[in-house]
LUMKOLPA-527444 format. One record per residue (C-alpha): x, y, z. Coordinates in Angstrom, 3 decimals. Each point is the difference from the previous one (the first is absolute). Example, Ala and Ser with C-alpha at 12.3 -4.5 7.8 and 13.67 -1.06 7.14 Angstrom:
residues 2
DORO        c1        c2        c3
DORO    12.300    -4.500     7.800
DORO     1.370     3.440    -0.660
This chain:
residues 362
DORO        c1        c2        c3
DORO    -0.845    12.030    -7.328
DORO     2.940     0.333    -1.846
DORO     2.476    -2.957    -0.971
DORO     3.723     0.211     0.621
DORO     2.399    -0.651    -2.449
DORO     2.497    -2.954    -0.679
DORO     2.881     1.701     0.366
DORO    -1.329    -1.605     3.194
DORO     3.181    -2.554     0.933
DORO     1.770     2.927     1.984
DORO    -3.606     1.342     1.238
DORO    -1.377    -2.991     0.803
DORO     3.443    -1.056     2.282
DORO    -0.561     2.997     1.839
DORO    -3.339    -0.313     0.676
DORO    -0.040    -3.653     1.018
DORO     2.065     1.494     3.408
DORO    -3.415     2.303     0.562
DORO    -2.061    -2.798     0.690
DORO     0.408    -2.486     3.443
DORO    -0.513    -3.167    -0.294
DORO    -3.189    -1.516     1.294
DORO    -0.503    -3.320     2.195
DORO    -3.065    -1.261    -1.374
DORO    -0.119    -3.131    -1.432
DORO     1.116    -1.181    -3.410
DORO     0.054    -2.267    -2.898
DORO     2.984    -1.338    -1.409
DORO    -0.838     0.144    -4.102
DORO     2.307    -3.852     0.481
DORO    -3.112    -1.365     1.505
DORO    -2.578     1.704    -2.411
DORO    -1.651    -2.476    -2.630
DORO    -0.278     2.495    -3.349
DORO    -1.448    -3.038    -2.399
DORO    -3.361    -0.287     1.600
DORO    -3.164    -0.024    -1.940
DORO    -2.178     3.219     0.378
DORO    -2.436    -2.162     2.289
DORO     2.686    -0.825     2.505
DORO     1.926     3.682    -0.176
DORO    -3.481     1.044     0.942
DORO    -0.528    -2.026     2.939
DORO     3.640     0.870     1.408
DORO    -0.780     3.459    -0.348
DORO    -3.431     0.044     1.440
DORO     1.836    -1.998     2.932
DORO     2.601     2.757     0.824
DORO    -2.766     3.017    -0.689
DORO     2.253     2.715    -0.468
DORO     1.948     1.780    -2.888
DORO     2.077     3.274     0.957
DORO     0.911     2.200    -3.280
DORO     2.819     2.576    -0.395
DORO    -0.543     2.734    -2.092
DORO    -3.566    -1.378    -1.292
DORO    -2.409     2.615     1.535
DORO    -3.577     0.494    -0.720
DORO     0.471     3.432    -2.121
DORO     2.675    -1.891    -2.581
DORO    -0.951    -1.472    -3.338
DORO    -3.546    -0.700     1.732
DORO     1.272    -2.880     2.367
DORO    -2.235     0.636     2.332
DORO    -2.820    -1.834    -1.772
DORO     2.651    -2.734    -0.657
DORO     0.399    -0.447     4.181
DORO    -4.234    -0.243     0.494
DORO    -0.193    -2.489    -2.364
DORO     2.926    -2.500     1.611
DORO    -1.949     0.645     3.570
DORO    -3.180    -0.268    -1.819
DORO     0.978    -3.445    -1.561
DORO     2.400    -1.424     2.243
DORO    -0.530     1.396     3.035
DORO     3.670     1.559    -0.118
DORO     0.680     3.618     2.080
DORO     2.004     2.047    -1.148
DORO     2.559     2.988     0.813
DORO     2.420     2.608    -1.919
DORO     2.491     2.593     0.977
DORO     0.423     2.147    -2.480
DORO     3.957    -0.087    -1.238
DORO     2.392     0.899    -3.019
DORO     1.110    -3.202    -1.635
DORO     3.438     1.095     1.201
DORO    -1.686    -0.405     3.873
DORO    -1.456    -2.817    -1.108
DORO     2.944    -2.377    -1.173
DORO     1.636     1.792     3.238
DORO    -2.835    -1.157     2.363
DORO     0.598    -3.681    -1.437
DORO     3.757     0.366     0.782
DORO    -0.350     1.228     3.176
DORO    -2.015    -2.277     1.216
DORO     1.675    -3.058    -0.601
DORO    -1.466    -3.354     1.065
DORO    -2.341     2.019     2.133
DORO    -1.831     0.685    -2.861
DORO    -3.375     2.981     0.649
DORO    -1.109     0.304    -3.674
DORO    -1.150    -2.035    -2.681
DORO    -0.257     1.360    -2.937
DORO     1.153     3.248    -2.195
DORO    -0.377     1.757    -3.082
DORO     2.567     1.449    -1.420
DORO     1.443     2.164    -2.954
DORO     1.490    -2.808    -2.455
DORO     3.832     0.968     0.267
DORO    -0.612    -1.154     4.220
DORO    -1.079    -3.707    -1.009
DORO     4.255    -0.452    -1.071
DORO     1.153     1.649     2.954
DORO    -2.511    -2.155     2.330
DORO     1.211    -3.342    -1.938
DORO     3.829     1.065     0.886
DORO    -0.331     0.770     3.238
DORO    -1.648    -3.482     0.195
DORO    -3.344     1.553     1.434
DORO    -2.778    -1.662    -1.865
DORO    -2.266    -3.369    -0.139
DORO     0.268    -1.034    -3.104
DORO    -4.389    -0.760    -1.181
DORO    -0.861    -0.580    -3.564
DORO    -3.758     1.003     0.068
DORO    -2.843    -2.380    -1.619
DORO     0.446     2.798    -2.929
DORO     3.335    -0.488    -0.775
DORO    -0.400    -0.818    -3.553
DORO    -2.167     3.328    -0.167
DORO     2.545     2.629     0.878
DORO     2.416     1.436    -2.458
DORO     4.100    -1.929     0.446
DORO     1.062     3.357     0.483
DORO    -2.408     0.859     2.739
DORO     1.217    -3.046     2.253
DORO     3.336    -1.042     1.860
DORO     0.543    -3.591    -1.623
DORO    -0.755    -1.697     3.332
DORO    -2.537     2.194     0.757
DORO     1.622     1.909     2.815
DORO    -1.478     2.833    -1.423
DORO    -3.615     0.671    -2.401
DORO    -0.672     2.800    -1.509
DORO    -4.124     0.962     1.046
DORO    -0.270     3.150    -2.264
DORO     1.517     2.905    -1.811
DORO    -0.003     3.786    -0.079
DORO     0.992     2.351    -3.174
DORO     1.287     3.644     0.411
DORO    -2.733     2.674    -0.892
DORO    -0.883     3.532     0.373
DORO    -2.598     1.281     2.732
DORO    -1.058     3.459    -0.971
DORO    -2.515     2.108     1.946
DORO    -1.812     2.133    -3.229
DORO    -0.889     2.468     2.779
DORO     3.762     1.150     0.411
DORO     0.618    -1.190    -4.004
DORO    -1.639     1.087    -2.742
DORO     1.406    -2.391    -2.440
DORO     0.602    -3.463     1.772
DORO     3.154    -1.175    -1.607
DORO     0.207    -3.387    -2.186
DORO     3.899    -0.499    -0.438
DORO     2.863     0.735     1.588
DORO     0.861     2.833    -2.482
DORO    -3.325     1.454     1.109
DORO     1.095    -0.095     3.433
DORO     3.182     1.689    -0.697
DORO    -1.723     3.170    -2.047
DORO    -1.974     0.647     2.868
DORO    -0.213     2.533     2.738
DORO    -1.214    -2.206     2.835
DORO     1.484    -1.403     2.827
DORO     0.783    -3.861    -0.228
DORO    -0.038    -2.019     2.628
DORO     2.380    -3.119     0.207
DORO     1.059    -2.194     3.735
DORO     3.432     0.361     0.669
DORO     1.187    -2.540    -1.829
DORO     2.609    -0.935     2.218
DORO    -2.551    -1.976     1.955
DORO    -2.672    -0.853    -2.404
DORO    -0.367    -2.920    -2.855
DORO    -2.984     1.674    -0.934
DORO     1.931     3.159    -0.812
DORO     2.974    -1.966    -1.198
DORO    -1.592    -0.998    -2.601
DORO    -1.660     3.286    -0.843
DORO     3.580     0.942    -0.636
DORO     0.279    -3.082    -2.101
DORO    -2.860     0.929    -2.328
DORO     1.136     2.966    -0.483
DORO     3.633    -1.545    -1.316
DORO    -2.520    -2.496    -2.443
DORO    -2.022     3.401    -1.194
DORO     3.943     1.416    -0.547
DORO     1.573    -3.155    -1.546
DORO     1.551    -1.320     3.517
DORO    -0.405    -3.585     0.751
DORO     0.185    -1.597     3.291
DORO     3.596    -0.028     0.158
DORO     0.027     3.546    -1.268
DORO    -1.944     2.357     2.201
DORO     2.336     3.313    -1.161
DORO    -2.951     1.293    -2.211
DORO    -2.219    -0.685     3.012
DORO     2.224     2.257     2.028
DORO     0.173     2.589    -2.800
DORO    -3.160     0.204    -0.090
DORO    -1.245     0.929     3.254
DORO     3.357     2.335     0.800
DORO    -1.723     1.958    -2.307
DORO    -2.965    -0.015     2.056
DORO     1.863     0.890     2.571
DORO     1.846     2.715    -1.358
DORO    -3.299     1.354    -0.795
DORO    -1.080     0.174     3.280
DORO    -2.911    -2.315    -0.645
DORO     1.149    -2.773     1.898
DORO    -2.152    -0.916     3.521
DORO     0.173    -2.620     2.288
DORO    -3.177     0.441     1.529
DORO    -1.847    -2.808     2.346
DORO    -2.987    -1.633    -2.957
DORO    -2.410    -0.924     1.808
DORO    -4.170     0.637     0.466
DORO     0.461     3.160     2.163
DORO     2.607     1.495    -1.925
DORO    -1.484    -0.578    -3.509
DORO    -3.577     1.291     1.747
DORO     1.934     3.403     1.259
DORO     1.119     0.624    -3.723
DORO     3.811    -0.419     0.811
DORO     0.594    -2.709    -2.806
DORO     0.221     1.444    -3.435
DORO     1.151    -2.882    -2.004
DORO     1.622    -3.444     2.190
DORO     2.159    -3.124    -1.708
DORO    -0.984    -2.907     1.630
DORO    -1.384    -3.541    -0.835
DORO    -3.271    -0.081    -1.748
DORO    -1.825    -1.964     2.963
DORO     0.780     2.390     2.415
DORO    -1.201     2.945    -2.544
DORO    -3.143    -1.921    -0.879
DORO    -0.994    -0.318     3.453
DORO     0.619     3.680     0.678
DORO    -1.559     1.091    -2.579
DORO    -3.383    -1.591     1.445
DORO     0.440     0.522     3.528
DORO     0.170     3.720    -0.753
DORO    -1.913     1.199    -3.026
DORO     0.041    -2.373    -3.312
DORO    -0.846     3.011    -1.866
DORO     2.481     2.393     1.384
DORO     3.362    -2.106    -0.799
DORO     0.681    -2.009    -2.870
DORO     2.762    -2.791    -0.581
DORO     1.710    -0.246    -2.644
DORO     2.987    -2.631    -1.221
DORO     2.538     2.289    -1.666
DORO    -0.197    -1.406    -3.736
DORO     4.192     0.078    -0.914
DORO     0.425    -1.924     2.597
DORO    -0.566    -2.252     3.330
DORO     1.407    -2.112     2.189
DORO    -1.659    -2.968     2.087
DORO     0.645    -2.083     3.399
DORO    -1.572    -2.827     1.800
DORO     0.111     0.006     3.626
DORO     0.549    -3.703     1.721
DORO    -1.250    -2.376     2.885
DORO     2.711    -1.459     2.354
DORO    -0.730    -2.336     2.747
DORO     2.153     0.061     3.086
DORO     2.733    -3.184     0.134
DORO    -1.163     0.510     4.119
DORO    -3.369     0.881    -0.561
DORO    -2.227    -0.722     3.292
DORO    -3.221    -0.808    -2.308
DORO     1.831    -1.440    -3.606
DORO    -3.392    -2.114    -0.923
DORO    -1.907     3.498    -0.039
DORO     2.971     1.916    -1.381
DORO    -0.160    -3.086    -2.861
DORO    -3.753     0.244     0.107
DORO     0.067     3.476    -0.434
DORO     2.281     0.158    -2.896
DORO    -2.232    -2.462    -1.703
DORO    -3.154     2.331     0.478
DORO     2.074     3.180    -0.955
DORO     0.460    -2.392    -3.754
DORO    -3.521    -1.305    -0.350
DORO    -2.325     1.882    -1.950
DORO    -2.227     1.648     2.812
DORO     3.557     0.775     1.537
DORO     1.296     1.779    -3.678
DORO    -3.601     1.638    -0.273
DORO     0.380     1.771     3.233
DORO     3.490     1.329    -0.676
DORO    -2.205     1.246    -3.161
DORO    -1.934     1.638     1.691
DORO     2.671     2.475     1.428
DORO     1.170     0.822    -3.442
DORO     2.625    -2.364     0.178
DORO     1.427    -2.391    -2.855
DORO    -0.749    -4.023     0.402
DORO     3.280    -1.785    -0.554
DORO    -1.988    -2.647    -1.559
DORO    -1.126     0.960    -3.283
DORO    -2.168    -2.926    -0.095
DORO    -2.824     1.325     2.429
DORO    -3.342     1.932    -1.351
DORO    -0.760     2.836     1.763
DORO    -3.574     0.769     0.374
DORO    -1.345     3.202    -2.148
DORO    -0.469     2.521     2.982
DORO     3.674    -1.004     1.423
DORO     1.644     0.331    -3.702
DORO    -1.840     2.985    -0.357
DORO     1.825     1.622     2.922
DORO     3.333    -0.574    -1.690
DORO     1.447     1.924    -3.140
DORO    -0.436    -1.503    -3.136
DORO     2.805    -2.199    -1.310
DORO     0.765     2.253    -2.969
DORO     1.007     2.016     2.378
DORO     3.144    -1.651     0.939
DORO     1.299    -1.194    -3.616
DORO     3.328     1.476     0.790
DORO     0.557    -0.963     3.734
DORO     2.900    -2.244     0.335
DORO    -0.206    -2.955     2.420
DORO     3.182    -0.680     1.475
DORO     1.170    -3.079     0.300
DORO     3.322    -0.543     0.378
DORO     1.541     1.768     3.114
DORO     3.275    -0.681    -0.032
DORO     0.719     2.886    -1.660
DORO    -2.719     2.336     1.809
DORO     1.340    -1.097     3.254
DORO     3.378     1.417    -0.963
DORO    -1.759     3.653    -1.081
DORO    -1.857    -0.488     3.258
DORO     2.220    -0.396     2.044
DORO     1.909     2.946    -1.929
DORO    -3.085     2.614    -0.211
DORO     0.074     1.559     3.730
DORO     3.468     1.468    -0.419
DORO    -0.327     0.764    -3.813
DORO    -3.628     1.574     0.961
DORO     1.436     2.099     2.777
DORO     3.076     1.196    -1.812
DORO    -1.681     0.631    -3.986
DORO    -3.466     1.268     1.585
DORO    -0.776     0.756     3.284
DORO     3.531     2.347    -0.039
DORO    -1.179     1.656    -3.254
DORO    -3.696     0.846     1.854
DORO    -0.856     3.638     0.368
């Protein structure tokens, strides 16, 4: 699944006319309680029974082991359809006080966007103290769960020499893959690491551009679907993408035919974020949800598909950490966290990406 990016407000006001509004029942967030002990947010949600997700399915960050465990536990089902987070902030617009989901997770630039179109329950989880100030709307209308960092996927079959930094990448004679990043954060901010490896900044994503116009202009620049089946056929050479997602590619096809690699100038890191419908149908099992997705078990599973823990607080077993790249590995990786000024180059990079690269393409 790919994530959509933030320069979402337009996108997402388009797409809330795709979906109709439903008649099924609703809770008005005025009438939700959000200061309950764990014991009694438990035995609300146990009562209702239900959560429905948006943009949560089993194949992301590992959350399907995340969804047994809350039925396991609590007795709680659970459904997903698979969405962008643009489709997801549109599906809670669209729906209005006829609420059909509960919950979503969400590139971090969305949590903003979901707060000003007044979309969101506000929930402060039971690990509120535990999760970074810059990983958290103040009110908790939106928590950060975990984060991704832009790497390298190479496929040593295609490659001889996998490379390890971005000027590596642009000596080679390989095709490199990047997601249009008119659509996706994920590629948004491989555009962004480039910039860091180039002396950009967030508000500076020129060297960014520079850099893969070059690319381009080389004719080395493919926007081919990543996923299993294409990386079994071969058609991959070398992808930009978050590190989870590379991880867990790497395994599901051959560990020892692709390696991943953090390019060592520089990197660039996201977290992606809960939000809980204002009009969710089920809010105790959206809250009780959120709360699992924080806990430890609930960090160790998002782990466990190669994805970052926001809370820096949790062990992670051996065989779990062991699955990850080692920390040195990411010594240069910028967090971001202020996005006032990446929202602006966001919301900036589809025209500037389409005019300085895509037009320069052979």
């Amino acid at each position: 699944m790919k994530r959509f990016s933030s320069l979402g407000i337009i996108t997402v006001l388009i797409l809330s006319l795709v979906f109709s509004l439903s008649a099924c029942s609703q809770s008005s967030s005025k009438s939700v309680d959000t200061n309950l002990s764990h014991k009694e947010l438990v035995a609300k949600a146990k009562k209702e029974g239900k959560v429905v997700s948006v943009g949560m399915p089993d194949s992301w960050a590992n959350w399907v082991e995340t969804w047994k465990d809350i039925k396991t536990n609590y007795g709680i089902n659970h459904t997903d359809t698979d969405m962008s987070s643009a489709e997801e902030i549109a599906k809670f617009k669209s729906d209005g006080k006829n609420g059909t989901a509960d919950i979503g997770d969400v590139g971090v630039s969305f949590g903003p966007v979901a707060v000003k179109e007044n979309l969101v329950l506000p929930y402060k989880t039971h690990y509120w103290n535990s999760i970074p100030s810059w990983a958290k709307d103040k009110d908790g209308k939106w928590v950060g769960e975990y984060y991704g960092t832009i790497a390298f996927l190479t496929d040593k079959k295609n490659v001889k020499n996998a490379p390890k930094s971005w000027a590596d990448l642009m000596s080679g004679k390989y095709k490199v893959d990047v997601f249009d990043p008119t659509k996706a954060t994920e590629s948004q901010f491989g555009v962004l690491a480039a910039s860091l490896a180039n002396g950009g900044s967030a508000s500076n994503i020129k060297p960014g551009l520079a850099y893969f116009k070059k690319i381009a202009q080389q004719g080395r620049l493919s926007s081919n679907k990543i996923d299993v089946s294409s990386l079994e056929k071969g058609e991959i050479d070398v992808a930009v993408l978050w590190d989870f997602n590379a991880l867990g590619y790497r395994d599901q096809v051959d560990r020892s035919r692709f390696e991943v690699t953090i390019p060592k100038e520089a990197s660039a890191s996201s977290c992606y974020v809960s939000v809980i419908n204002k009009n969710a149908p089920h809010p105790y099992s959206a809250m009780l949800a959120r709360d699992y997705i924080l806990s430890d078990k609930g960090q160790i599973n998002l782990a466990k598909g190669y994805a970052r823990p926001i809370r820096s607080d949790v062990k992670l077993p051996a065989e779990v950490k062991n699955k990850l790249l080692p920390a040195s590995e990411y010594k240069t990786t910028t967090h971001i966290t202020d996005y006032k000024d990446w929202d602006k180059t966001a919301a900036a990079l589809p025209q500037l990406w389409q005019q300085e690269v895509m037009a320069n393409a052979k």
